[in-house]
C-alpha positions as CSV (number, residue, x, y, z in Angstrom):
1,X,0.0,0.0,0.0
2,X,1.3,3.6,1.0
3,X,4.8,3.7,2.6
4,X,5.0,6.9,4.7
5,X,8.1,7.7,4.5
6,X,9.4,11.5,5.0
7,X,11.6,13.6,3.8
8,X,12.6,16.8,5.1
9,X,12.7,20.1,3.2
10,X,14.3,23.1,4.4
11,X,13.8,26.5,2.5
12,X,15.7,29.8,3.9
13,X,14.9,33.0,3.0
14,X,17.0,36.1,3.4
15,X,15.7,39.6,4.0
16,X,17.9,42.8,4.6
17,X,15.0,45.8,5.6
18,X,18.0,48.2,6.0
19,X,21.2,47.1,8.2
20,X,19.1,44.2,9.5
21,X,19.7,40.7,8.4
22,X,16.7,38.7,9.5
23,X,16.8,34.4,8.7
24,X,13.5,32.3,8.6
25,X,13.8,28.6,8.2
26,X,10.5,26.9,7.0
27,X,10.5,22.9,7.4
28,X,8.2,20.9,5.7
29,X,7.7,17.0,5.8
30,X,7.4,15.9,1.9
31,X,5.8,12.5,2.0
32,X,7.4,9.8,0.0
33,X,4.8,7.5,-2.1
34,X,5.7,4.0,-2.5
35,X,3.4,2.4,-4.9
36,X,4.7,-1.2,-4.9
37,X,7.0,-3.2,-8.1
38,X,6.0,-1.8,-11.5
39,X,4.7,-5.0,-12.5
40,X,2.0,-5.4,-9.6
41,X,1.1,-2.1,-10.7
42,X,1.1,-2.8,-14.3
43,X,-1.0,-5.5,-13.3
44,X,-3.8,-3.9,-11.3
45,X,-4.2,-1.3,-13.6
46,X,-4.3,-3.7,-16.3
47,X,-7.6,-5.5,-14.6
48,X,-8.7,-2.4,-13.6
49,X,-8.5,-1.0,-17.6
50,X,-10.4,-4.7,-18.4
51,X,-13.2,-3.9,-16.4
52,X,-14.1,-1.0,-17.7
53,X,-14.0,-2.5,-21.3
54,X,-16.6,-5.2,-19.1
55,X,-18.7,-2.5,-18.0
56,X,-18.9,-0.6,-21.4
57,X,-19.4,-3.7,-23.5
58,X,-22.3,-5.2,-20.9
59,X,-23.6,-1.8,-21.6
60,X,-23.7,-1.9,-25.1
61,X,-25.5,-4.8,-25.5
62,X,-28.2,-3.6,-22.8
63,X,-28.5,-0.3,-24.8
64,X,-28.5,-2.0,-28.4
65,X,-31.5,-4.5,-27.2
66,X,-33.5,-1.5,-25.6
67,X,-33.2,0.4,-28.5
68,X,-34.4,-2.5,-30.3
69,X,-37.1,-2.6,-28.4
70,X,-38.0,1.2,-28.7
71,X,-37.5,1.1,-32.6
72,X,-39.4,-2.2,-33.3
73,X,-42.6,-0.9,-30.9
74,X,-42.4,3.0,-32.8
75,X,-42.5,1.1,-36.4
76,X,-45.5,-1.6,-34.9
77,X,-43.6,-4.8,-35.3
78,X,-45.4,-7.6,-35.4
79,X,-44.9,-9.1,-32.0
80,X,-45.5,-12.6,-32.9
81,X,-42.7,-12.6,-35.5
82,X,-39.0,-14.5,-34.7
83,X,-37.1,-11.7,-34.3
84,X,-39.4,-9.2,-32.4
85,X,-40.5,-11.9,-30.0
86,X,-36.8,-12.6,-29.0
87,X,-35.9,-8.5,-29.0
88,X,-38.9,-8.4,-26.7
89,X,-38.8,-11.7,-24.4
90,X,-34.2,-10.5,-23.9
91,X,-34.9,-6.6,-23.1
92,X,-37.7,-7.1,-21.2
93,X,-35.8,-7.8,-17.8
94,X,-34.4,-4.6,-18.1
95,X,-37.2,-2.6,-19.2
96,X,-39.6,-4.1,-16.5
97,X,-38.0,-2.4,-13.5
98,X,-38.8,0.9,-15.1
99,X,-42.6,0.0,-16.7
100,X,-45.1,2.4,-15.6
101,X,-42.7,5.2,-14.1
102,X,-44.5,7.3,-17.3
103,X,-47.3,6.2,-19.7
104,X,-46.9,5.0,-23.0
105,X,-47.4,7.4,-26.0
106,X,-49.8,4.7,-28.2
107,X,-51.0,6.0,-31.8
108,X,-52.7,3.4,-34.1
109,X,-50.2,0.7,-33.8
110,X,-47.0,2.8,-33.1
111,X,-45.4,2.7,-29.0
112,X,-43.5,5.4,-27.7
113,X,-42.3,3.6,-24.3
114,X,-41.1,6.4,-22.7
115,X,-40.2,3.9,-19.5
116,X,-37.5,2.1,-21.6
117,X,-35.7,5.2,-22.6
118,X,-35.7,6.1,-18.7
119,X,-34.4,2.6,-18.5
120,X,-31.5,3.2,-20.8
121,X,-30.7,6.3,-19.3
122,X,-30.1,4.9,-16.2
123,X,-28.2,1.9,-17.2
124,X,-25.9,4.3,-18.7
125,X,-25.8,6.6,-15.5
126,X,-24.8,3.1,-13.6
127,X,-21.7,2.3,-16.0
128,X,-20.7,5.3,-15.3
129,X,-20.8,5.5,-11.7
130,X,-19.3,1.9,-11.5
131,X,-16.3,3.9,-13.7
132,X,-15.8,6.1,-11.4
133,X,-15.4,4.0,-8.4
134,X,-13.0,1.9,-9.6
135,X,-11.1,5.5,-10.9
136,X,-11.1,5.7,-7.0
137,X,-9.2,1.8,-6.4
138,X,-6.4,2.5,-9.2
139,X,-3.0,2.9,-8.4
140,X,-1.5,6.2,-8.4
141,X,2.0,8.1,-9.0
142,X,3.4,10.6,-7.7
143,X,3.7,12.4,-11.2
144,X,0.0,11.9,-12.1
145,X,-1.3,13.0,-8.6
146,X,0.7,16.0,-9.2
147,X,-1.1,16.7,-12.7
148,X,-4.4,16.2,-11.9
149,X,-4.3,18.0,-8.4
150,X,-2.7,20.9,-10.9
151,X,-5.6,20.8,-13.5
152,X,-8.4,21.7,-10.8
């Protein structure tokens, strides 16, 4: 984990107001970061990077079948055929959580399901959350500490 090492910094500063000489000594402790070998970091950041490209991907396929789902029900697919039953029986787990939070838009045969664009709106809100916390578990430098604490 984090090694707390110290190491001291001394910084003098000189000032002459006339025949004066005054001397101020400031110490500060610098703490020294010890991350671990390069390769166990290499490593963790590695399966870190690979579970974003999890999240992302498990997210695309949840987004692609909802908005299946939203396109086949705005053009009135025929529910009974192959391909509309299956886009309907696979997205409907994760449409179902969200069902009646708003009314459906109906117009002759054409469905607006307003619920299942809520639903993918979430699931993307999720992936990104999940993201996020495991920006908060990766491994850090000193360097890119430095950079980002600079950038705010």
């Amino acid at each position: 984990m984090l090694d707390l090492q110290t190491q001291t910094r001394e910084q003098t500063t000189v000032s002459t107001p006339t025949t004066q000489q005054t001397i101020q000594r400031t110490r500060g402790v610098v703490p020294q970061v010890e991350t671990g070998s390069p390769q166990r970091v290499y490593q963790t950041k590695k399966a870190i990077f690979r579970t974003y490209q999890v999240i992302w991907y498990i997210l695309g396929i949840i987004e692609v079948l909802l908005g299946f789902r939203i396109l086949l029900k705005m053009l009135g697919a025929n529910a009974d055929s192959g391909f509309t039953s299956l886009i309907y029986a696979v997205s409907n787990p994760f449409a179902l959580p969200f069902s009646g939070i708003v009314g459906a838009t109906v117009s002759s045969r054409m469905i607006i399901e307003w619920s299942t664009l809520i639903a993918m709106a979430v699931y993307a809100v999720i992936a990104y959350g999940l993201v996020a916390l495991f920006q908060l578990v990766k491994p850090t430098d000193q360097e890119e500490v430095e950079k980002t604490v600079d950038n705010t």
